[in-house]
C-alpha positions, 0 to 999 in steps of 0.5 A: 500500500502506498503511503496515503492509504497508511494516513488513510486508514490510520486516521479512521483507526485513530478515530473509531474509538472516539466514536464508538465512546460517543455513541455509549455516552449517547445512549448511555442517557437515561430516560428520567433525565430527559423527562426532568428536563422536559418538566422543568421547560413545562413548569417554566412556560407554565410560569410565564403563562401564569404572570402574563394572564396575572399582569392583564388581569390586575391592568385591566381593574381601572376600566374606562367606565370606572375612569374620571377621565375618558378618553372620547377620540385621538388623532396623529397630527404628526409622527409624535404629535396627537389632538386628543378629545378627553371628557371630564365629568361634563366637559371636553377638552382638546388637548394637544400633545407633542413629545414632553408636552400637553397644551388644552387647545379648546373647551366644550360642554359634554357632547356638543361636537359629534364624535364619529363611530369607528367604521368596523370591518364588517360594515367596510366590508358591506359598503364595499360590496353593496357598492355605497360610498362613506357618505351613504 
């Protein structure tokens, strides 16, 4: 044989025992070890659910209809400047709001301006197929 064939075959004899070696470690792995494992993962992700549902549940105590202040409608002016309608007790404020800053732009008495409803996708959807504008 010639010299590379000795390499060759020196190389695959110097390795078979490392990976003979590996495939015992591998199967060498007992089941309970594996099962704690994929428990600890459950418990975890369990966890997690838990404060998640445990956060949503103690934000949404202050409900907009136990609020002293409402807010009735918001509109971008800007990428970081808002017009915001808020109702306190019988009063609407405009308020202007900008990155730092909240100015009152203007007052009305609860009600006076007509507040638009909010479009749903059903009633776009409806419009669109019936073949009727946003007008009527």
């Amino acid at each position: 044989m010639t010299r590379a064939r000795w390499r060759m075959w020196g190389c695959c004899a110097a390795f078979t025992p490392l990976a003979a070696r590996s495939a015992e470690a591998h199967d060498s792995v007992p089941v309970g070890a594996t099962l704690h494992s994929l428990g600890a993962l459950a418990l975890v992700l369990a966890a997690i659910v838990a404060a998640a549902w445990l956060l949503r549940r103690l934000q949404g105590g202050a409900t907009a209809s136990n609020s002293l202040v409402k807010t009735i409608a918001a509109t971008a002016v800007g990428p970081r400047e808002r017009v915001v309608l808020v109702e306190i007790q019988d009063t609407w404020l405009v308020l202007g709001v900008a990155q730092g800053s909240v100015r009152m732009l203007h007052t009305l008495p609860r009600g006076e301006a007509s507040v638009p409803t909010p479009v749903t996708f059903a009633t776009w959807l409806t419009r669109a197929h019936t073949g009727q504008r946003r007008g009527g």
